[in-house]
C-alpha positions in Angstrom: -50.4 0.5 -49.4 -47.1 1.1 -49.3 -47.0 3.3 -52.9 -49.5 5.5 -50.8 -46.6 6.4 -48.5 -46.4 9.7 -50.3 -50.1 10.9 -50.3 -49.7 10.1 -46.2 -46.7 12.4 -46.1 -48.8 15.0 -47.8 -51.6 14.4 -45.2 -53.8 12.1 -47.5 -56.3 10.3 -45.3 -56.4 6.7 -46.4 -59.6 4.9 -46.2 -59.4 0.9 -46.6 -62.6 -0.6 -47.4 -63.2 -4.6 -46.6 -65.8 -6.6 -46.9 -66.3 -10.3 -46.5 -63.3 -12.7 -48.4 -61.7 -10.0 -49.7 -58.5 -11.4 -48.6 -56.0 -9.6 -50.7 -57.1 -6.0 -48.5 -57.2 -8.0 -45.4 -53.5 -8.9 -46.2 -52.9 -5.5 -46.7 -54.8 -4.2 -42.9 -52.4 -6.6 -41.5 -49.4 -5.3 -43.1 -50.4 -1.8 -42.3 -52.9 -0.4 -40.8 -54.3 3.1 -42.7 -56.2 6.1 -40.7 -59.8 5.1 -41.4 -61.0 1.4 -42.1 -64.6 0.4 -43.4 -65.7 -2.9 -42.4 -68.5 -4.0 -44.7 -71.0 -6.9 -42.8 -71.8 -8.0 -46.3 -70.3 -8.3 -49.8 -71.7 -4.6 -51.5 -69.7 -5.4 -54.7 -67.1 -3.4 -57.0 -69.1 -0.6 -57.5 -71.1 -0.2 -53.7 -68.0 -1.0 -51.8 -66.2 1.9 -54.0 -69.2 4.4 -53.4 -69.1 3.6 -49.2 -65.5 4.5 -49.0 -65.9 7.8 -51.1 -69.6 9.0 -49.1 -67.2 7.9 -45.8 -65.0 10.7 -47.9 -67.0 13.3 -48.3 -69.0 13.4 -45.5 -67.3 12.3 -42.5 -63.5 13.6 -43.4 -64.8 16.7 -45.3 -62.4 16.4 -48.1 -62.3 18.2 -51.5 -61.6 15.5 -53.3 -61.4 11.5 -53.5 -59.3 8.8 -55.1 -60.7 5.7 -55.7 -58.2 2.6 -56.2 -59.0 -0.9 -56.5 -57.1 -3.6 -54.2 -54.8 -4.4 -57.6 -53.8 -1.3 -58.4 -49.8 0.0 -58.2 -49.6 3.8 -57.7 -46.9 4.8 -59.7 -44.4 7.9 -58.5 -46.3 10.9 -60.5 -49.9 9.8 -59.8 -49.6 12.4 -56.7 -48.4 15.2 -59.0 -51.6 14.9 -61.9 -54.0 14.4 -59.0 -52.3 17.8 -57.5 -53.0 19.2 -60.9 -56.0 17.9 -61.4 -57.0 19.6 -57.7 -57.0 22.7 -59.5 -59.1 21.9 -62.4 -61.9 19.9 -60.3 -64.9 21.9 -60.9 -64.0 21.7 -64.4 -63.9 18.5 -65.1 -66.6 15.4 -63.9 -63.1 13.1 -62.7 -59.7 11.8 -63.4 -58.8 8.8 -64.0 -54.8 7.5 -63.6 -55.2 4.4 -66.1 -54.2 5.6 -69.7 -57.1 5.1 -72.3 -56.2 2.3 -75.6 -54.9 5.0 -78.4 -54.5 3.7 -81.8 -51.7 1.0 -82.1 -49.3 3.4 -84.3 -49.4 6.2 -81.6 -46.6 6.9 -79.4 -48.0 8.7 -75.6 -46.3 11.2 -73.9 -45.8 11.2 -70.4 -47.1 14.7 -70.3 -50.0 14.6 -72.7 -53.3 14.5 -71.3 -57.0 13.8 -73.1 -60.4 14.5 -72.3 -62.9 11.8 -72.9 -66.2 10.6 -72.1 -66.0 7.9 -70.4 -64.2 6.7 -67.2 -62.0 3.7 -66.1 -63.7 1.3 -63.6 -60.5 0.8 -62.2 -59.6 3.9 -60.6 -61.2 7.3 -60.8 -60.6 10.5 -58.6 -63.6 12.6 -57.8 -64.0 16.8 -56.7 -66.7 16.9 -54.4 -68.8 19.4 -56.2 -68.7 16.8 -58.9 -69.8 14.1 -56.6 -72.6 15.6 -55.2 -74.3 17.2 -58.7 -73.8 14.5 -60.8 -72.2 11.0 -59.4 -73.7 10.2 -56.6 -77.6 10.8 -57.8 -76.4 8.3 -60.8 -75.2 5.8 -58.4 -78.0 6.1 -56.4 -80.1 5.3 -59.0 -78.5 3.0 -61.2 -75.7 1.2 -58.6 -73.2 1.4 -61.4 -70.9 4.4 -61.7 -68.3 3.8 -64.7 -70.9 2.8 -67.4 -73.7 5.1 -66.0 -71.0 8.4 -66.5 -70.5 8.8 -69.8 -74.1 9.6 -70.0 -73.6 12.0 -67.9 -70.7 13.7 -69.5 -72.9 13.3 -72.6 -76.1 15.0 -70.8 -73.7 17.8 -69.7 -71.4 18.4 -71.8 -68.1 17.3 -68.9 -65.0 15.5 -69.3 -62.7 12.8 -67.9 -59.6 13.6 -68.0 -57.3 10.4 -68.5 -53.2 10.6 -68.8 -51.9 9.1 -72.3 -49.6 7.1 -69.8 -50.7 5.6 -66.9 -50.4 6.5 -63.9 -51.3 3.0 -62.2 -50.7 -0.4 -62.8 -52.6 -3.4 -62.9 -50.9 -5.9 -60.3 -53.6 -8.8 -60.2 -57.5 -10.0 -61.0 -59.8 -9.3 -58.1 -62.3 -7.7 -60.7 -62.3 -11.0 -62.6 -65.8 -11.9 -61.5 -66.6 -8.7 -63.6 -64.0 -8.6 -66.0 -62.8 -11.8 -67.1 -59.3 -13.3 -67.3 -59.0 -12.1 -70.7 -60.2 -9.1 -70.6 -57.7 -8.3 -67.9 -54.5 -9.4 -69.9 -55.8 -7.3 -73.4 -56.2 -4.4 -71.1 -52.6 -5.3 -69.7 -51.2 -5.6 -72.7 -52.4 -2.3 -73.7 -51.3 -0.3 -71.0 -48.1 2.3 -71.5 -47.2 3.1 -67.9 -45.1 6.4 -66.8 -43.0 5.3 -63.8 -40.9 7.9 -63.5 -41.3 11.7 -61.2 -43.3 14.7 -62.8 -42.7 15.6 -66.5 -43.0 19.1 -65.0 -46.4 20.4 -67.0 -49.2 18.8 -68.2 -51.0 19.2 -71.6 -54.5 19.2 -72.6 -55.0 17.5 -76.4 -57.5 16.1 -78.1 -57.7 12.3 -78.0 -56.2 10.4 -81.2 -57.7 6.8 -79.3 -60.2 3.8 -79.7 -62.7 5.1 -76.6 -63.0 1.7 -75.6 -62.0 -0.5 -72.9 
């Protein structure tokens, strides 16, 4: 919550999404309470629980555009100023993610460098509403899956995810281990080239020298 801080100064609305013995975002209501708070009756899952909070988005605060985060997930300084960017190219591209893809083991990422891709991070993805509407949200509805079920759709249509060569995130604990695994979690860890520091100043579109896995 508290690496938020600077999307609240800029007038982000935060949505906090809990649902039964999920104690780690309980912790975090206690600490501090956000705007808007989403009490789920029953356990809707990784991928429901994310879709509540982003309709609660769209239709009830009317914004443009959504980021999604996962109770272990670190915002790091510049994730505010690719997501600004990214506000800009929303109707271009299906989402962004702010967790770096794996590139080949010999190749060094730039803070600036961004790739397009196919595909999308389960841990964190930020979504333009026209996007959300056209696309995500009928493949949701129909399959209750959304990071698996998207690169069909960027197949199908011919979009992209835009993911940073660094990441913009990090990783702080397990809660998706009942999906992930233990050690599946530390490979992606291990993996993971974080920028921590402000805005490299411009961002720049290349095409992806990576392993498009996870």
């Amino acid at each position: 919550m508290d690496s938020l801080r600077p999307f609240e100064e800029r007038g982000w609305n935060i949505v906090l999404g809990i649902e039964p013995g999920d104690e780690t975002i309980q912790r975090a209501y206690r600490h501090r309470t956000p705007l808007f708070t989403l009490w789920n009756s029953v356990p809707y899952g990784i991928g429901w629980n994310h879709y509540k909070v982003v309709s609660y988005a769209f239709s009830k605060l009317n914004a443009d555009y959504a980021m999604v985060l996962d109770a272990d997930t670190l915002v790091l300084p510049d994730a505010i100023n690719l997501v600004k960017w990214f506000d800009g190219h929303r109707n271009e591209y299906l989402a962004l993610s702010l967790l770096s893809l794996r590139l080949e083991d010999t190749y060094r990422e730039r803070a600036e460098e961004l790739v397009e891709c196919t595909f999308a991070s389960r841990f964190q993805l930020t979504l333009g509403r026209e996007m959300w509407y056209k696309y995500v949200q009928p493949v949701w509805m129909r399959t209750g899956q959304w990071d698996e079920s998207l690169h069909d759709v960027c197949m199908r249509t011919g979009l992209r995810v835009i993911h940073p060569e660094m990441s913009r995130i990090k990783l702080c604990g397990q809660n998706n281990s009942r999906v992930l695994g233990s050690e599946e979690h530390r490979r992606i860890e291990e993996r993971l080239v974080c920028f921590e520091g402000e805005s490299a100043g411009r961002y720049y579109l290349k095409d992806p020298v990576i392993q498009e896995r996870r």
